[in-house]
C-alpha positions in Angstrom: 10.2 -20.0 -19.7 9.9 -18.1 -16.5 12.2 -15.3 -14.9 13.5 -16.7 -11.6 15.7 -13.8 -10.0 18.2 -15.1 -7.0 20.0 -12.8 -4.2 22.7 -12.8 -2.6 25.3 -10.3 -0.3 27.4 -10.1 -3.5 27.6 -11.0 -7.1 29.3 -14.5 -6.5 26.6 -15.5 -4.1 23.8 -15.0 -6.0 25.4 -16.8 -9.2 26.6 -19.8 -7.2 22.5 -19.9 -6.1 22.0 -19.9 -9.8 24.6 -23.0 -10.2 23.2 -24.6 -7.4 19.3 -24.6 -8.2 19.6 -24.6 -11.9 22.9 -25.9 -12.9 25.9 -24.5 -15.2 23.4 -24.2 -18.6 21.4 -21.3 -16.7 20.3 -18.8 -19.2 21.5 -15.4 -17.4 19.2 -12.8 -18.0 20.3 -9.8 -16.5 22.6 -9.1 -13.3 22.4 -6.0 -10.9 24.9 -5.0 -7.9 24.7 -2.5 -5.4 26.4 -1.3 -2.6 25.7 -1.4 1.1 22.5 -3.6 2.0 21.1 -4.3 -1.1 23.4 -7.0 -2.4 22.8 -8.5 -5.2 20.6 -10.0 -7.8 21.1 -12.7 -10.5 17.9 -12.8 -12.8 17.8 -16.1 -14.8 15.2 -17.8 -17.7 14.0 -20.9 -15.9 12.9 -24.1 -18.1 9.5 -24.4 -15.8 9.3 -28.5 -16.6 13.2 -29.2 -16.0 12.9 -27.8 -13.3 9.7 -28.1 -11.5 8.9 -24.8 -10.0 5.5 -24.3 -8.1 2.7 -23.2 -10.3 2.4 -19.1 -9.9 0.5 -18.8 -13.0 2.2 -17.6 -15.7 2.5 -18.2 -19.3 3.6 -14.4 -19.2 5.8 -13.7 -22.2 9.8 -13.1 -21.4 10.1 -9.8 -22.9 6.6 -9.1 -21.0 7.9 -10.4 -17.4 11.3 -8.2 -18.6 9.4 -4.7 -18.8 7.4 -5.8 -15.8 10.7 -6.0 -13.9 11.9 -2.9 -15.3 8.8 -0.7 -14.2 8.4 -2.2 -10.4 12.3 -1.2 -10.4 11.9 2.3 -11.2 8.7 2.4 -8.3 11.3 0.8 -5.6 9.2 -2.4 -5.5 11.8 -4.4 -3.1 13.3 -7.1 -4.6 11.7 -9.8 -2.8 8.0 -8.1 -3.7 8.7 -8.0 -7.5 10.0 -11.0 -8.1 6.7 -12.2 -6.5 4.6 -9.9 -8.8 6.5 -11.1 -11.8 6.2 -14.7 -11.1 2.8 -14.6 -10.3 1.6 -12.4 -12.9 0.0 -14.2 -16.7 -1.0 -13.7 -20.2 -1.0 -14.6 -23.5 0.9 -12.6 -26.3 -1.6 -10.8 -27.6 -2.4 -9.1 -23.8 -0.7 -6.4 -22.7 1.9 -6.2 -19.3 -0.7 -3.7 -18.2 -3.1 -7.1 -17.9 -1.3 -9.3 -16.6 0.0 -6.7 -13.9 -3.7 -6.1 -12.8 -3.8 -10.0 -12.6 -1.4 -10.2 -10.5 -2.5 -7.6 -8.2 -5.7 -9.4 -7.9 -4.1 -12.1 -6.8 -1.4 -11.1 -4.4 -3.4 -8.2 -3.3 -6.7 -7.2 -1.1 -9.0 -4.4 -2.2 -11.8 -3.6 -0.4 -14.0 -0.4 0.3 -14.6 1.0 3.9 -17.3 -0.5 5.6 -19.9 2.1 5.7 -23.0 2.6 6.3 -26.5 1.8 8.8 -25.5 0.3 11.3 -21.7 0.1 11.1 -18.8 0.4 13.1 -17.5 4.0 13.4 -13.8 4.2 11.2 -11.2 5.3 13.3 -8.5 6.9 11.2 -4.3 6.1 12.6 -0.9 6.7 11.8 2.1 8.6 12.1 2.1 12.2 12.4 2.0 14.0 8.7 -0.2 11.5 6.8 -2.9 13.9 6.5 -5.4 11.7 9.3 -7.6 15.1 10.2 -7.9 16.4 6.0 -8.7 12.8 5.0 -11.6 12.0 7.9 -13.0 15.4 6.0 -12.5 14.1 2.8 -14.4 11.4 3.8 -17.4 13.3 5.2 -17.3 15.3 2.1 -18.1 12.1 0.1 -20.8 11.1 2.4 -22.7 14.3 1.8 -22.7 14.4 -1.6 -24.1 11.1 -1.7 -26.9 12.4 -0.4 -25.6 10.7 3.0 -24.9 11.7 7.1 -21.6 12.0 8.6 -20.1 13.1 11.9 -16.7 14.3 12.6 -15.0 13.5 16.3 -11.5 14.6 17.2 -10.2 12.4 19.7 -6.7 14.1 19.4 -6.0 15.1 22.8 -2.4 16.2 22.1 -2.4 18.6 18.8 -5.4 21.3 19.8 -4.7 22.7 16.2 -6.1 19.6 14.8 -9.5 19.7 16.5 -9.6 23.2 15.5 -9.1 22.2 11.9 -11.5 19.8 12.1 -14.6 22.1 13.2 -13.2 24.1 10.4 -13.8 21.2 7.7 -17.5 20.3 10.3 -18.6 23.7 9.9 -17.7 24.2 6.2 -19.8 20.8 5.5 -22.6 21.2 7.2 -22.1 18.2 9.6 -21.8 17.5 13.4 -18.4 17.3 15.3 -17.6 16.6 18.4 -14.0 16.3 21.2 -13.8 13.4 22.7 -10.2 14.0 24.5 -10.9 10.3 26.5 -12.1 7.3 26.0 -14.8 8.3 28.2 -15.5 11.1 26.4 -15.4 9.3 22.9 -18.3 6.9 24.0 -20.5 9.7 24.9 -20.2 11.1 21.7 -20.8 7.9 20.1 -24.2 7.5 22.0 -25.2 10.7 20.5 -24.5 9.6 16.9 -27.4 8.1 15.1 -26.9 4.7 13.7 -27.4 5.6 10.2 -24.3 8.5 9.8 -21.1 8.0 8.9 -18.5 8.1 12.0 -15.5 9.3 11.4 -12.6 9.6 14.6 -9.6 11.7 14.0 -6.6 10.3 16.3 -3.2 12.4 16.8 -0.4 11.3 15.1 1.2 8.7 16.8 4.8 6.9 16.9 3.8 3.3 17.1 7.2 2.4 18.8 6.0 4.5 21.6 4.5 2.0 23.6 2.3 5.1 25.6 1.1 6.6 22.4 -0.1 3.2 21.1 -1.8 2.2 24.1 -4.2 5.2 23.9 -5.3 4.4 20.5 -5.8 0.6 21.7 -7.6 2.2 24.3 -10.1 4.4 22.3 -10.3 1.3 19.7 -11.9 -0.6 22.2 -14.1 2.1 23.6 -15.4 3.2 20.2 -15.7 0.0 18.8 -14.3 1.5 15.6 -12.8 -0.3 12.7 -9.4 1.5 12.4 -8.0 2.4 8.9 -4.2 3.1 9.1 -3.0 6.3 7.0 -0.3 6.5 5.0 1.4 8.6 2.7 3.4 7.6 -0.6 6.9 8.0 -1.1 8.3 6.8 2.0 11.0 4.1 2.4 9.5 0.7 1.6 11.1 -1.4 4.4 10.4 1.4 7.0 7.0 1.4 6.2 6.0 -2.1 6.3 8.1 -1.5 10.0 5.2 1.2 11.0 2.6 -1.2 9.6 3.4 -3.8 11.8 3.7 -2.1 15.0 -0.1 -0.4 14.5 -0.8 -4.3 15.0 -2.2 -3.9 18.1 -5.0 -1.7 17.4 -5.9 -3.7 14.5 -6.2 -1.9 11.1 -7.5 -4.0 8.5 -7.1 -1.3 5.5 -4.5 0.9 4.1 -5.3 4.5 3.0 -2.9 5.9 0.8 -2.4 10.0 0.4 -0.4 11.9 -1.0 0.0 10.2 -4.5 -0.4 13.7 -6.1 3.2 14.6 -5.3 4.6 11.1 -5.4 5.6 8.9 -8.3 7.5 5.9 -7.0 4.7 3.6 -5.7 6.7 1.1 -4.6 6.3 1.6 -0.2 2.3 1.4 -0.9 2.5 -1.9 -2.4 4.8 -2.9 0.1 3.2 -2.0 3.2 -0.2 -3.8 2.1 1.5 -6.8 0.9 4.2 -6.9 4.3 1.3 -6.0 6.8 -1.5 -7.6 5.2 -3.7 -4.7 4.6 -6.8 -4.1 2.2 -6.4 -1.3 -0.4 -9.4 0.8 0.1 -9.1 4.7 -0.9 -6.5 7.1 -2.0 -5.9 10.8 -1.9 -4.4 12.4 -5.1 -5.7 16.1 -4.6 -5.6 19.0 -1.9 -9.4 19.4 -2.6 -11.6 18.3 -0.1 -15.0 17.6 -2.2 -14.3 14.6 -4.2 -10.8 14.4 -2.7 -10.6 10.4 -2.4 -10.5 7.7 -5.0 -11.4 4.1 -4.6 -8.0 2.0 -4.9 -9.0 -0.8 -7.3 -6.7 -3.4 -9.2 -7.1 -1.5 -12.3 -6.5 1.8 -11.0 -3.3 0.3 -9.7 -2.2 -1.6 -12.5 -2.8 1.3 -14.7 -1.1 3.7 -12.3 2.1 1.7 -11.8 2.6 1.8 -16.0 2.1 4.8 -16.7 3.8 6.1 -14.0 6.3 4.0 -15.1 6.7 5.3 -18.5 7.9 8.7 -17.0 10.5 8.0 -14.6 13.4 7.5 -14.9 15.1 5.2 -17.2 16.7 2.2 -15.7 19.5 0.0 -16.6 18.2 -1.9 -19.0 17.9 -5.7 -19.3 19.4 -7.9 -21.9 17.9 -11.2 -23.1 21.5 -12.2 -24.8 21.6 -15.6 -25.4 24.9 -16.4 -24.9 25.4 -15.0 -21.3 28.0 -17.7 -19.6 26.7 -18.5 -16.1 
């Protein structure tokens, strides 16, 4: 048996979808109704050889898939993203949900460190304003240095003067080059005097990617660094909205997702969201103020771990019942 959940505008929709895919002897596991957008879902045990679904790779057990709905609900995993997690994720009885979570995660999900190192592009940190762009590029530096390893800073914020003044802070406190690079012009003469075996790390200004003048300047330094760009984001925010922001960075072409904040957020939901929506690679995440060792790689397990115990603290949600005898 697998948990198949079904959506609708209301109540009725979803359970005629139920009638209609899996006929009137549906096994009702659990319904949920809210108002405005949200609609409704209809979450049903599905006889996987009746009725042929695609192979996801289960085997998970119900009450297993039923606590791995209950915790991605109480992180605001959107529906749609859940369900998927659920379906895909597998185990045996004797493993735990914890398991078959990171399984899953492996599977629907890309993790993948920064590309750093001799002879590699610069990483060119973007997003919105407030994500924490300038503390994380020094966050970063700081972990090159105590890997025995070179960094340079470059502010390439031409609008926030505050910033680049925060940044020679961080350059001065760590011992490492910085440079202003207002221009694109100005970016690639910095570049030339970067040796190819530091770290490059470009702070950007924040930026409102709907802003079609603000996004063409960082398409414009993009191409004149060369950089990989690495899109900053900080937990907590609405899930939809955020995978909106993702997508309109498109253009300058961000390939991973750096998470921060996750030292004063607990719903987790919005980060899996915006990697899964816009197809980014977990790579680091910020849980601390502190700049030396202030960044953790974001790995499966990490993640897995993260969501449950998490999990286990907030909030208690409406709990699901495995009755039986639910009519559909």
């Amino acid at each position: 048996m697998r948990l198949k959940s079904f959506h609708g505008q209301t109540l009725s929709e979803a359970m005629a979808q139920v009638r209609e895919q899996l006929g009137p002897d549906a096994i009702i596991v659990a319904t949920q109704e809210a108002d405005g957008a949200a609609g409704a879902r209809v979450t049903a045990a599905v006889d996987e050889e009746e009725h042929d679904l695609p192979e996801q790779g289960g085997d998970l057990p119900l009450e297993k898939q039923e606590q791995l709905t209950i915790y991605l609900d109480r992180h605001g995993v959107p529906r749609w993203l859940g369900d998927r997690i659920v379906e895909t994720a597998s185990g045996g009885p004797d493993e735990t949900v914890e398991e078959a979570l990171k399984r899953a995660l492996d599977q629907l999900f890309s993790f993948s460190p920064l590309p750093l190192g001799k002879g590699k592009r610069p990483i060119m940190l973007i997003g919105p304003p407030g994500t924490g762009k300038t503390v994380t590029c020094a966050k970063l530096a700081a972990r090159q240095i105590l890997d025995g390893k070179k960094a340079v800073l470059i502010a390439a914020d031409p609008v926030r003067l505050t910033a680049t003044d925060q940044l020679a802070a961080y350059a001065e406190r760590l011992g490492v080059p910085m440079f202003e690079a207002p221009t694109a012009e100005a970016l690639r003469d910095a570049l030339s005097r970067c040796h190819d075996q530091e770290a490059v790390f470009i702070d950007t200004p924040g930026t409102n990617p709907f802003n079609l003048e603000e996004l063409a300047y960082l398409v414009e330094i993009a191409e004149a660094s060369g950089a990989a760009p690495v899109l900053v984001l900080n937990a907590g925010r609405d899930a939809d909205e955020t995978i909106d922001i993702a997508r309109a960075f498109r253009p300058v072409g961000p390939k991973h997702l750096l998470s921060t904040g996750l030292d004063i957020t607990h719903r987790l939901g919005s980060l899996l969201s915006v990697a899964y929506g816009a197809e980014l690679a977990f790579c680091d995440h910020s849980a601390t103020p502190n700049i030396a060792n202030g960044l953790t790689a974001t790995t499966s397990d990490h993640l897995a771990q993260r969501l449950i115990a998490l999990g286990n603290t907030l909030e208690e949600a409406k709990p699901l019942s495995l009755s039986d005898d639910s009519e559909a």
